[in-house]
PDB file of N, CA, C and O in Angstrom:
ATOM      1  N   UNK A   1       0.841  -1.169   0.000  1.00  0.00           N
ATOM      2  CA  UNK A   1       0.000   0.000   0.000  1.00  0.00           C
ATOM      3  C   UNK A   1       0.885   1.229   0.000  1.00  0.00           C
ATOM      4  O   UNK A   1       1.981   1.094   0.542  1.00  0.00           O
ATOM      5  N   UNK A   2       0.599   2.343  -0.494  1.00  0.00           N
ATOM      6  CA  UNK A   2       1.059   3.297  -0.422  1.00  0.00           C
ATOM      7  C   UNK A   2      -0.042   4.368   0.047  1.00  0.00           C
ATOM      8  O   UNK A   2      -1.234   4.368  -0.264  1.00  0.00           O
ATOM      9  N   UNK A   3       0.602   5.233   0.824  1.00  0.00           N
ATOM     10  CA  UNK A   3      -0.018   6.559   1.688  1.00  0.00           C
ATOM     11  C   UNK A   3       0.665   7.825   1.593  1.00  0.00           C
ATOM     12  O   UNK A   3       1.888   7.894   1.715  1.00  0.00           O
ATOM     13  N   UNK A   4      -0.173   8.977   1.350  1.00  0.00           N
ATOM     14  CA  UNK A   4       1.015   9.882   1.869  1.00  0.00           C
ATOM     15  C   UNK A   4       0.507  10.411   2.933  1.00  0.00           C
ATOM     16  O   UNK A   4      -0.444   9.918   3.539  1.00  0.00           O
ATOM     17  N   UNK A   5       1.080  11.430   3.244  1.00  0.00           N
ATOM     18  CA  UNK A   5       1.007  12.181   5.133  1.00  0.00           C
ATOM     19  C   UNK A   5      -0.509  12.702   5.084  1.00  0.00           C
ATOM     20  O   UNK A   5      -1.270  12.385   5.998  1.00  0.00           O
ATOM     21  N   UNK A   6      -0.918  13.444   4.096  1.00  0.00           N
ATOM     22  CA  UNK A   6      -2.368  13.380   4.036  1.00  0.00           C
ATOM     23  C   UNK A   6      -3.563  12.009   4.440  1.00  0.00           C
ATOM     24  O   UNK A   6      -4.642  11.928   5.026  1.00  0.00           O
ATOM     25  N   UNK A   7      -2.932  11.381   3.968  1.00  0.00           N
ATOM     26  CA  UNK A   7      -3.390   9.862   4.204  1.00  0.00           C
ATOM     27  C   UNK A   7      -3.561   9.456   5.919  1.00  0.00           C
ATOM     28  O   UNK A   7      -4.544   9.505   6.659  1.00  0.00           O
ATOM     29  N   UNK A   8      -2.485   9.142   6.100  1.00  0.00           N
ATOM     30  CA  UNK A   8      -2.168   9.367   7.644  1.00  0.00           C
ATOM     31  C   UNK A   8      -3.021  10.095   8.811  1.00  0.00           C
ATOM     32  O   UNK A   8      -3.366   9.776   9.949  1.00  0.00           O
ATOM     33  N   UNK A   9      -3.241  11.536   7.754  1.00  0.00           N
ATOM     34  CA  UNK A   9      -3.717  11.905   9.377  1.00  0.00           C
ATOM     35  C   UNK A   9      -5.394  11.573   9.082  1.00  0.00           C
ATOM     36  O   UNK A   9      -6.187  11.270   9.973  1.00  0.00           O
ATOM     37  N   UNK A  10      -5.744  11.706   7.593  1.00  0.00           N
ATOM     38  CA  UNK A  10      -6.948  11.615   7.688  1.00  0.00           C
ATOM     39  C   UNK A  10      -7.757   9.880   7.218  1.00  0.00           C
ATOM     40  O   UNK A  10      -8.948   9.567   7.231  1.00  0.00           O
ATOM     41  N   UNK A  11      -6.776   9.220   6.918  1.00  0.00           N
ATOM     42  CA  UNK A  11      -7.448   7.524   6.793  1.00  0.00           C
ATOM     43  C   UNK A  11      -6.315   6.671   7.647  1.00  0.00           C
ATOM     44  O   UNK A  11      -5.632   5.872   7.007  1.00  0.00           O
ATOM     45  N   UNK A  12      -6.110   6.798   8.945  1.00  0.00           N
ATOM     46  CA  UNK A  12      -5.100   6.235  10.034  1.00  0.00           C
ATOM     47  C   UNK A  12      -5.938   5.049   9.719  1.00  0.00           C
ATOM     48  O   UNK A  12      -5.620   4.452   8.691  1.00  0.00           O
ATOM     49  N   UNK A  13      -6.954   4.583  10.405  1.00  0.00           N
ATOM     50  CA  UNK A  13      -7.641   3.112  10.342  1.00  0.00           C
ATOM     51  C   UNK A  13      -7.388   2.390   8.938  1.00  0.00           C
ATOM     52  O   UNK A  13      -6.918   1.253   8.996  1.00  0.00           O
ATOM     53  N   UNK A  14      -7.661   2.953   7.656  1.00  0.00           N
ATOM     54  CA  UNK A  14      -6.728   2.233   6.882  1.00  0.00           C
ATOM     55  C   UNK A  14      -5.495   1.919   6.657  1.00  0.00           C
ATOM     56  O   UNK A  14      -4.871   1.066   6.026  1.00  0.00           O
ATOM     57  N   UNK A  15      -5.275   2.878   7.370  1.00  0.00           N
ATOM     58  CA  UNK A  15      -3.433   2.056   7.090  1.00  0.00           C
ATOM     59  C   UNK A  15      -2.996   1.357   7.501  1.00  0.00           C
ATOM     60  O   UNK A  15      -2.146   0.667   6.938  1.00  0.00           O
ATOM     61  N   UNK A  16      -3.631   1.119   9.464  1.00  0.00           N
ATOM     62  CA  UNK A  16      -3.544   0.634  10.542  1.00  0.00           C
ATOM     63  C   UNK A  16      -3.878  -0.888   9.839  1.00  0.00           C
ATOM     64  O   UNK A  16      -3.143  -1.875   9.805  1.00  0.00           O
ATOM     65  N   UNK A  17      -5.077  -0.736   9.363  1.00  0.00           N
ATOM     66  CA  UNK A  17      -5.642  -1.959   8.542  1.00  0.00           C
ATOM     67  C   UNK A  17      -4.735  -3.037   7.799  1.00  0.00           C
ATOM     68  O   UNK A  17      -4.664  -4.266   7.758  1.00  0.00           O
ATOM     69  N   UNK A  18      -4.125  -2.024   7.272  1.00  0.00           N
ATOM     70  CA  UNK A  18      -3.031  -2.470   5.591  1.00  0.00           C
ATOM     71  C   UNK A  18      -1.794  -3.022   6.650  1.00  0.00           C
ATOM     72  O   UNK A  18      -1.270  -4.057   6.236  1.00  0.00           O
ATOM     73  N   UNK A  19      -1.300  -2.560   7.808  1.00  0.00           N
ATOM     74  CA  UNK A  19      -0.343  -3.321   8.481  1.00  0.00           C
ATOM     75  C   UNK A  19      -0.687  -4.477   9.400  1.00  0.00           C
ATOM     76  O   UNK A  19       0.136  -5.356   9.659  1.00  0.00           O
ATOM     77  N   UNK A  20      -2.115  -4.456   9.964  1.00  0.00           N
ATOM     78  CA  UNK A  20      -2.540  -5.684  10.403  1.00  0.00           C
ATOM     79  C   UNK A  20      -3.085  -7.030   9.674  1.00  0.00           C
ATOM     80  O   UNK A  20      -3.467  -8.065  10.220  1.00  0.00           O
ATOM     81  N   UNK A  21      -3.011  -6.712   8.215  1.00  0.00           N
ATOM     82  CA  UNK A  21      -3.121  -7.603   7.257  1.00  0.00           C
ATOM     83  C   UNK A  21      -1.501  -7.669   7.133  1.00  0.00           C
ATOM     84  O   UNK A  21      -1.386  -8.186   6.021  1.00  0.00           O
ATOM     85  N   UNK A  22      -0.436  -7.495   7.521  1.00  0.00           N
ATOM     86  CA  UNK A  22       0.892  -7.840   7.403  1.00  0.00           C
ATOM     87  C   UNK A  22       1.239  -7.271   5.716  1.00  0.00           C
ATOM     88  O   UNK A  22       1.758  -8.135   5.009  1.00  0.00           O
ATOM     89  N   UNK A  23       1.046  -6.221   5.208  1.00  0.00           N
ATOM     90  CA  UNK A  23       1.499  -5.669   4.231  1.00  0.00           C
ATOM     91  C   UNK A  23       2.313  -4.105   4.286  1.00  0.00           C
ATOM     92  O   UNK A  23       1.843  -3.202   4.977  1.00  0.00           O
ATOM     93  N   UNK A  24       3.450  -3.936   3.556  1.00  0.00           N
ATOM     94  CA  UNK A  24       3.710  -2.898   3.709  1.00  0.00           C
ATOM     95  C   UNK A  24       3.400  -1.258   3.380  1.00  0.00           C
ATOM     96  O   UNK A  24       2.709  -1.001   2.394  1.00  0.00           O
ATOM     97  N   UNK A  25       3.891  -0.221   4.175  1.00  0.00           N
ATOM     98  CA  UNK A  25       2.776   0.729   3.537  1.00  0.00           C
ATOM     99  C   UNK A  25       4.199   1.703   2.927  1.00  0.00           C
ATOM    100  O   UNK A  25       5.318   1.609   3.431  1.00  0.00           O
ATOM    101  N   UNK A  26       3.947   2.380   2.063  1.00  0.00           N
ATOM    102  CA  UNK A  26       5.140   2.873   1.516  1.00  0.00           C
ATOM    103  C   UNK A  26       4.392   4.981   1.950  1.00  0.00           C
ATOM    104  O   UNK A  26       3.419   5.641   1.585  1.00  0.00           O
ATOM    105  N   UNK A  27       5.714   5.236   2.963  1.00  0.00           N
ATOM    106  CA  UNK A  27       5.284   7.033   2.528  1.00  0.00           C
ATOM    107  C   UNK A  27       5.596   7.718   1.829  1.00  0.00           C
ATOM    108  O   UNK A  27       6.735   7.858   1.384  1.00  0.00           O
ATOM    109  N   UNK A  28       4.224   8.565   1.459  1.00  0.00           N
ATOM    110  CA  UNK A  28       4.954   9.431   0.359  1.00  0.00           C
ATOM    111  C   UNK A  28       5.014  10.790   0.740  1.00  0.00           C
ATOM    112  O   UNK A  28       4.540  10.852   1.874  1.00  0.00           O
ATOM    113  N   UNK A  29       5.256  11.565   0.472  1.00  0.00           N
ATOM    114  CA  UNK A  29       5.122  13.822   0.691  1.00  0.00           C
ATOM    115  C   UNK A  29       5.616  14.066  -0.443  1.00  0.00           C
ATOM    116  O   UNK A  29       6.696  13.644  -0.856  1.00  0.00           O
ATOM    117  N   UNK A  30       4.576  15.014  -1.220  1.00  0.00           N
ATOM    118  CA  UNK A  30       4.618  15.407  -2.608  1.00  0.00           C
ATOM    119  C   UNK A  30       5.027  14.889  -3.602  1.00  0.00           C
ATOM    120  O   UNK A  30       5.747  15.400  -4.460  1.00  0.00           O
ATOM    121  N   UNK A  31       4.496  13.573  -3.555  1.00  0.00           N
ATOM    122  CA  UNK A  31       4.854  12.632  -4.351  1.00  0.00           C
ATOM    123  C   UNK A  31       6.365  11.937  -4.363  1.00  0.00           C
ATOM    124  O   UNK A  31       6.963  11.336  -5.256  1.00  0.00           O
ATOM    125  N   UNK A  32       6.601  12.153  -3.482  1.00  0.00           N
ATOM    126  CA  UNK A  32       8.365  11.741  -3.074  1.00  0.00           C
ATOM    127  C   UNK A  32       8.298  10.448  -2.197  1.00  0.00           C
ATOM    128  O   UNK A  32       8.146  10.675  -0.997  1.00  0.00           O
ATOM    129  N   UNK A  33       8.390   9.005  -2.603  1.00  0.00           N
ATOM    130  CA  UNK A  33       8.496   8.239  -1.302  1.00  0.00           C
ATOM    131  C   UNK A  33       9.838   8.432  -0.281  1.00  0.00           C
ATOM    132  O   UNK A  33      11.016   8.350  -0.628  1.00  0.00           O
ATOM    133  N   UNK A  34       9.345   8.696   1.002  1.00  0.00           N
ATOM    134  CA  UNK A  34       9.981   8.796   2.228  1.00  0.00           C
ATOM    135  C   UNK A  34      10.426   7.655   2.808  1.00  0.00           C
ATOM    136  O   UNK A  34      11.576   7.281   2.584  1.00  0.00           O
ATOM    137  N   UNK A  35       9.694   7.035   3.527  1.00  0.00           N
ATOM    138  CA  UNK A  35       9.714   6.082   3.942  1.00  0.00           C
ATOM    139  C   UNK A  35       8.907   5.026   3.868  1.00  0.00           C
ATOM    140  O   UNK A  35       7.938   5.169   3.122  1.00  0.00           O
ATOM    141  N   UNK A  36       9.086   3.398   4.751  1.00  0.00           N
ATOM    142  CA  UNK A  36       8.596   2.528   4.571  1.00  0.00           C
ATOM    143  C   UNK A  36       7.948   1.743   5.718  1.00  0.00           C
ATOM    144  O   UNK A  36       8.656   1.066   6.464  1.00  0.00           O
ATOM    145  N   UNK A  37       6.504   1.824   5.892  1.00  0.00           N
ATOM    146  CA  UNK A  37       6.253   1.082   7.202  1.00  0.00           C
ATOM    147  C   UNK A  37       6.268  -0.062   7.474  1.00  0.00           C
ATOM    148  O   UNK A  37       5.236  -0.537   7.002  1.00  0.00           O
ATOM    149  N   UNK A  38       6.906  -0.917   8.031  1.00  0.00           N
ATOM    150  CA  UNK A  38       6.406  -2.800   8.103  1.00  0.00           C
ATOM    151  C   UNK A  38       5.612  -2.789   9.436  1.00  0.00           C
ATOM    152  O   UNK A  38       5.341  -1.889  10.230  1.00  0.00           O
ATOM    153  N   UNK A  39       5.307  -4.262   9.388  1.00  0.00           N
ATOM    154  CA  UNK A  39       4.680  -5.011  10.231  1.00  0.00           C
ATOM    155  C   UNK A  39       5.926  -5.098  11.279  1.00  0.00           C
ATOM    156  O   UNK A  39       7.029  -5.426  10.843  1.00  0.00           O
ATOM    157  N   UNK A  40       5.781  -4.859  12.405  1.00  0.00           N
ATOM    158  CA  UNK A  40       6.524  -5.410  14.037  1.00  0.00           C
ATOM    159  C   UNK A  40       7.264  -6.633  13.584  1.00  0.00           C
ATOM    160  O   UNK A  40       8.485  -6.792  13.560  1.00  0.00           O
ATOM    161  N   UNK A  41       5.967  -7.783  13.094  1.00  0.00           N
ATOM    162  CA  UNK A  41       6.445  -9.042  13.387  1.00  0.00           C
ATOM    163  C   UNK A  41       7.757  -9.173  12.150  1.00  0.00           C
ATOM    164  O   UNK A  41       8.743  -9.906  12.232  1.00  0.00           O
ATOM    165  N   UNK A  42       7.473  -8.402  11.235  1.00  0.00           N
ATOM    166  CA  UNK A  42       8.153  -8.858   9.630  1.00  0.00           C
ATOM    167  C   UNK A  42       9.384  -8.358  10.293  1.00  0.00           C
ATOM    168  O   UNK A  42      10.266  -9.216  10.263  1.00  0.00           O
ATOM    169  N   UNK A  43       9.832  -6.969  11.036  1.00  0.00           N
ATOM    170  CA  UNK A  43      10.925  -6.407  11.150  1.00  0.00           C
ATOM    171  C   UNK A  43      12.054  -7.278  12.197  1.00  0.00           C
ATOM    172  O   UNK A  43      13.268  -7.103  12.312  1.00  0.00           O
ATOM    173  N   UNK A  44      11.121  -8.299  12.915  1.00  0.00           N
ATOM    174  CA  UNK A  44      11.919  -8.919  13.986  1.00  0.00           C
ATOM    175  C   UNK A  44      12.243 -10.148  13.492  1.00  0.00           C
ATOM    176  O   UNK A  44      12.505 -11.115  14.208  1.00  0.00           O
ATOM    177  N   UNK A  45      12.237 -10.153  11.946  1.00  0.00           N
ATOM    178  CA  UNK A  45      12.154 -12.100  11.738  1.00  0.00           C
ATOM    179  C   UNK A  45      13.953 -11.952  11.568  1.00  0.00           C
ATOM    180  O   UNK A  45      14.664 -10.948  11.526  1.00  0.00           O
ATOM    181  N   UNK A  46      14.248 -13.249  11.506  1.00  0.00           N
ATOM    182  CA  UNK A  46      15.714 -13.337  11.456  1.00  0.00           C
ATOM    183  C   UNK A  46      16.149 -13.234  10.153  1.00  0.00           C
ATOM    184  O   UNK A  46      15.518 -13.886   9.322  1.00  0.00           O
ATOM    185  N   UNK A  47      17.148 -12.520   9.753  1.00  0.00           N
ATOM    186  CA  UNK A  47      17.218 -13.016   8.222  1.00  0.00           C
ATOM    187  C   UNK A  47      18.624 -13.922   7.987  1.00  0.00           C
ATOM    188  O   UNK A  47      19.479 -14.454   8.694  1.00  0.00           O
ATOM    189  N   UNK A  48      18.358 -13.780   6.702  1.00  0.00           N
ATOM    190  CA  UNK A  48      19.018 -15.451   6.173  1.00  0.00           C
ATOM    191  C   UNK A  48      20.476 -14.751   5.917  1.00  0.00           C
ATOM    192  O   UNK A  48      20.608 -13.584   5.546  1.00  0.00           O
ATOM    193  N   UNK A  49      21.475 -15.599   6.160  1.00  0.00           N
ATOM    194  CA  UNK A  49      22.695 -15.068   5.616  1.00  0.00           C
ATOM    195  C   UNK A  49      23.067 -15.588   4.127  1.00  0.00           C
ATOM    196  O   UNK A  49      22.679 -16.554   3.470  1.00  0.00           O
ATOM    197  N   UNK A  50      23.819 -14.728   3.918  1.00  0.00           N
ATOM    198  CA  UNK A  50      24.121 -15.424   2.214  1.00  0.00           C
ATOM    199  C   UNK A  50      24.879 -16.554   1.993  1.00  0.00           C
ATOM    200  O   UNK A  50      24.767 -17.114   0.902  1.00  0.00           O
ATOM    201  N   UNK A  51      26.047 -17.234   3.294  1.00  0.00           N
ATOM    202  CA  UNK A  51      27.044 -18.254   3.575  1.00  0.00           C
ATOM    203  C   UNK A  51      25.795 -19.406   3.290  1.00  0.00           C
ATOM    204  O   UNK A  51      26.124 -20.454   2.733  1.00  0.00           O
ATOM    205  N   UNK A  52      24.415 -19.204   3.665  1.00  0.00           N
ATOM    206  CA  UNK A  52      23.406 -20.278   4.196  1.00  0.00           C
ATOM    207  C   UNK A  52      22.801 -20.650   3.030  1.00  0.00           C
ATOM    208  O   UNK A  52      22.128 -21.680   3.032  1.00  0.00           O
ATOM    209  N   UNK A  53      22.946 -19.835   1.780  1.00  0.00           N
ATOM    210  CA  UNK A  53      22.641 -20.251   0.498  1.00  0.00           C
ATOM    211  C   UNK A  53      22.879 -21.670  -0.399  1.00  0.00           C
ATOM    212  O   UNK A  53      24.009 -21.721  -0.884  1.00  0.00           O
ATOM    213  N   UNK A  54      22.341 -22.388  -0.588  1.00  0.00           N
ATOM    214  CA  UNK A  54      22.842 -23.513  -1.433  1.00  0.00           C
ATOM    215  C   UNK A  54      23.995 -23.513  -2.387  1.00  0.00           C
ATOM    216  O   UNK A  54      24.846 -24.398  -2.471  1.00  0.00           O
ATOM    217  N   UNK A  55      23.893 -22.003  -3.362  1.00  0.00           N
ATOM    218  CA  UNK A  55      24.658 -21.514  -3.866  1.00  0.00           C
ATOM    219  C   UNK A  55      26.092 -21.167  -3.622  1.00  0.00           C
ATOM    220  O   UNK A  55      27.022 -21.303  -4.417  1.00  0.00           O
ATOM    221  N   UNK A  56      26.126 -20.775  -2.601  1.00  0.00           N
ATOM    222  CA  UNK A  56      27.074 -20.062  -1.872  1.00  0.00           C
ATOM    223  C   UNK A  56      28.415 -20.910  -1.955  1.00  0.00           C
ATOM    224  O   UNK A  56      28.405 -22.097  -1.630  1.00  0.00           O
ATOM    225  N   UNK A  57      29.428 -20.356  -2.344  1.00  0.00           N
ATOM    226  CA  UNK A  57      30.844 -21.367  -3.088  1.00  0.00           C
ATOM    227  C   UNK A  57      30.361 -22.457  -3.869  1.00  0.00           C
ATOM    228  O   UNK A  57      30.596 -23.615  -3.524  1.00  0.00           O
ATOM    229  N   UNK A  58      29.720 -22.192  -4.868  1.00  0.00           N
ATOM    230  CA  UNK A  58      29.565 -23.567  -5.740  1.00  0.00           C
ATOM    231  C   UNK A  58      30.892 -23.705  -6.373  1.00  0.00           C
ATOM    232  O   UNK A  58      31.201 -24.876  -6.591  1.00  0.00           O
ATOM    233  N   UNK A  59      31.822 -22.747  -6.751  1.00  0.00           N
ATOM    234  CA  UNK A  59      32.957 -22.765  -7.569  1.00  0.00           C
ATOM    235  C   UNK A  59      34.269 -22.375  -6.802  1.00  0.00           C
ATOM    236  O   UNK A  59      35.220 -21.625  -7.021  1.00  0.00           O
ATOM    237  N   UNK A  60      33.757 -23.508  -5.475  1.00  0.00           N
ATOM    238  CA  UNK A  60      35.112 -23.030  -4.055  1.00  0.00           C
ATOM    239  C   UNK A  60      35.898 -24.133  -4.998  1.00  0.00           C
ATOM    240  O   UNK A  60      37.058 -23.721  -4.993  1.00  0.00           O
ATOM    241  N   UNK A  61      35.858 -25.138  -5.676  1.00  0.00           N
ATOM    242  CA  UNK A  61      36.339 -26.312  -6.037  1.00  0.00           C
ATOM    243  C   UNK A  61      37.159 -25.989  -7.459  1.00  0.00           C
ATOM    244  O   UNK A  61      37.987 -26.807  -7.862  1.00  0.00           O
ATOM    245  N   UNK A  62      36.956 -25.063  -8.015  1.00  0.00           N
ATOM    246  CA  UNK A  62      37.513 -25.043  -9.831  1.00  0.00           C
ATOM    247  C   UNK A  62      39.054 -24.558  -9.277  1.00  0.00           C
ATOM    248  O   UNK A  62      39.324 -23.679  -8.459  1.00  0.00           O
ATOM    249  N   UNK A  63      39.970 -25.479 -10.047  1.00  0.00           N
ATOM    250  CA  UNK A  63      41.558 -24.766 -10.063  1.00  0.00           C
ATOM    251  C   UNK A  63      41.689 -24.061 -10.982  1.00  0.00           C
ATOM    252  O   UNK A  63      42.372 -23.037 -10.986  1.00  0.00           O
ATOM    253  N   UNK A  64      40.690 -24.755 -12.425  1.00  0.00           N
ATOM    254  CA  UNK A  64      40.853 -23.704 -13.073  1.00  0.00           C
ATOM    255  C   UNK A  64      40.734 -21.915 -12.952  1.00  0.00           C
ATOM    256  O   UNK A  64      41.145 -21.302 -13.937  1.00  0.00           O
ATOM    257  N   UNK A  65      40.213 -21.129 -11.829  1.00  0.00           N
ATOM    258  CA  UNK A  65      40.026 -20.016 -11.736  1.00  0.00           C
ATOM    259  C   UNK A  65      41.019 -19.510 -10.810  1.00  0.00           C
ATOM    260  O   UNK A  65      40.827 -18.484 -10.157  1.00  0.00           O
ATOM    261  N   UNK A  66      42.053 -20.188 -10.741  1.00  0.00           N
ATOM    262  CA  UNK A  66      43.380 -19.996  -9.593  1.00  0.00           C
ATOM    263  C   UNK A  66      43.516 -18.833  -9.979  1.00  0.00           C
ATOM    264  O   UNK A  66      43.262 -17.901  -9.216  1.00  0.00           O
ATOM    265  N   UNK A  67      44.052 -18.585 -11.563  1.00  0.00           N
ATOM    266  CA  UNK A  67      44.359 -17.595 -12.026  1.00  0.00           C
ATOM    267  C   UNK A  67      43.286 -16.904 -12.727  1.00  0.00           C
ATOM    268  O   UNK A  67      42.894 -17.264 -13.838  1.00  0.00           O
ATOM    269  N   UNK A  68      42.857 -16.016 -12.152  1.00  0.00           N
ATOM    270  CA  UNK A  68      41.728 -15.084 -12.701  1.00  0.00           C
ATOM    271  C   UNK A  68      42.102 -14.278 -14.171  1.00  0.00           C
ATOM    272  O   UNK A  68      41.449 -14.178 -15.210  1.00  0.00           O
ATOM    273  N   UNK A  69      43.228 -13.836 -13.846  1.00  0.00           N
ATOM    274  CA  UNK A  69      43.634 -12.868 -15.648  1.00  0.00           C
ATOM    275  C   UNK A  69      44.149 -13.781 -16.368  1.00  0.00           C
ATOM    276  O   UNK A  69      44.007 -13.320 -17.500  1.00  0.00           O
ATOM    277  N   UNK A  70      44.732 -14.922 -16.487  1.00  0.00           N
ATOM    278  CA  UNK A  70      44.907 -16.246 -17.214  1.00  0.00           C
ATOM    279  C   UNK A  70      43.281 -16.577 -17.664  1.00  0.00           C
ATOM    280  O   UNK A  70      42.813 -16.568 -18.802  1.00  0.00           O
ATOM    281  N   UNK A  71      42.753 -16.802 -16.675  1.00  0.00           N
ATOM    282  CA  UNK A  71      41.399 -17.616 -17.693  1.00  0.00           C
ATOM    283  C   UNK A  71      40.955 -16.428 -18.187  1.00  0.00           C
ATOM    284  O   UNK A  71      41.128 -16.530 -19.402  1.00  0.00           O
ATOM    285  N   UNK A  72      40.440 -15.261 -17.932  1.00  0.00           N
ATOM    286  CA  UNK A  72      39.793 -14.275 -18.842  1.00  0.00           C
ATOM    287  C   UNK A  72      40.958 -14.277 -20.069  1.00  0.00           C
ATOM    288  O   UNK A  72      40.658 -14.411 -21.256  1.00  0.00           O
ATOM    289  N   UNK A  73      41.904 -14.159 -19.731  1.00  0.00           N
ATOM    290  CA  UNK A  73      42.655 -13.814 -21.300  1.00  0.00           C
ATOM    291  C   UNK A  73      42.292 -15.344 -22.673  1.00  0.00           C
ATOM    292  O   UNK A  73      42.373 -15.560 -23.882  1.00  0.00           O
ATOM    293  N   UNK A  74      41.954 -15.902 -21.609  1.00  0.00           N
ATOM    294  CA  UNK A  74      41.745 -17.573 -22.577  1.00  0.00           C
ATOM    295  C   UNK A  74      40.306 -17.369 -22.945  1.00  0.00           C
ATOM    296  O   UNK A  74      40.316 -17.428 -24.175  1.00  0.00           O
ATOM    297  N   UNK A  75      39.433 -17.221 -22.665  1.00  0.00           N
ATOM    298  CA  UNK A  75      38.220 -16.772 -22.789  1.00  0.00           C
ATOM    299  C   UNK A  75      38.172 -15.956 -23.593  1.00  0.00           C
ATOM    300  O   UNK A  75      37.229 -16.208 -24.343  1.00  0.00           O
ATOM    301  N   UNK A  76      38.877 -14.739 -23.986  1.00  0.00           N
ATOM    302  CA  UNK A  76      39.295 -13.483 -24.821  1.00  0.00           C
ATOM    303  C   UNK A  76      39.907 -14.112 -25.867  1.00  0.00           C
ATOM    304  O   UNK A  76      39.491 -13.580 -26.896  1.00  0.00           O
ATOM    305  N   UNK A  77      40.684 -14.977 -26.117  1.00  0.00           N
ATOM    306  CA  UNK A  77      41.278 -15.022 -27.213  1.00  0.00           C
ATOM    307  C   UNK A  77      40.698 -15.362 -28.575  1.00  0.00           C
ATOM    308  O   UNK A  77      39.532 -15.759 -28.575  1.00  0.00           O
ATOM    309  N   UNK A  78      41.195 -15.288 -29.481  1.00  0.00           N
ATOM    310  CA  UNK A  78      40.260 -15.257 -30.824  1.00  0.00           C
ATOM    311  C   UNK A  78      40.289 -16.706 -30.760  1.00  0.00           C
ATOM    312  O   UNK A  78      40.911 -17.314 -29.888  1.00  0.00           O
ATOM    313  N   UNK A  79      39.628 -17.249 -31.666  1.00  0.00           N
ATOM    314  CA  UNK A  79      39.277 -18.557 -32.355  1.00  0.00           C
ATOM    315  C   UNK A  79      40.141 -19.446 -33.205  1.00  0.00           C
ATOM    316  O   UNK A  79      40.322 -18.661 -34.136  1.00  0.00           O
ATOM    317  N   UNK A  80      40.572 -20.151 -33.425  1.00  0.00           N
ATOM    318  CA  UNK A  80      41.497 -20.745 -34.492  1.00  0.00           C
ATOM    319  C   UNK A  80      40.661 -21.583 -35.048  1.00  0.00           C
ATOM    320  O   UNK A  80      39.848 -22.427 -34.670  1.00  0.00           O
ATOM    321  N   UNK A  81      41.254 -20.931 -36.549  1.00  0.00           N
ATOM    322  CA  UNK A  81      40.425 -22.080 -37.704  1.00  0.00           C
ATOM    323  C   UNK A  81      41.261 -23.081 -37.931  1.00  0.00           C
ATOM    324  O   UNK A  81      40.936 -23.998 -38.685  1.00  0.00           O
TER     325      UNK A  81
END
């Protein structure tokens, strides 16, 4: 949802609304977004680290990338017919 300060002072119960349905409300003033309201509960959740990713070092294992300006230059090089 988005609100601006007009909003606020004069439709509070909707907004109040829009965060007890757990959605965020975005502020605006003269068409400028300001800020961003969350939910209590959303702001206290834990977040995920990026180490915790599945992803995360998939390519801890390649020797080939020992040398970083070696493989780009091999990668770069022209083609042989």
């Amino acid at each position: 949802m988005e609100a601006s300060v007009l909003d606020l002072r004069k439709n509070m119960p909707e907004v109040i609304a829009a965060i007890d349905r757990n959605e965020r409300v975005t502020l605006t003033y003269r068409g400028n977004r300001k800020a961003v309201i969350i939910p209590f509960d959303e702001a206290n959740k834990p977040r995920v680290k990026t180490s915790d990713h599945p992803a995360f070092g998939m390519w801890a294992g390649r020797h080939d990338l020992d040398d970083v300006p070696a493989y780009v230059r091999e990668l770069r090089k022209p083609r042989s017919l």
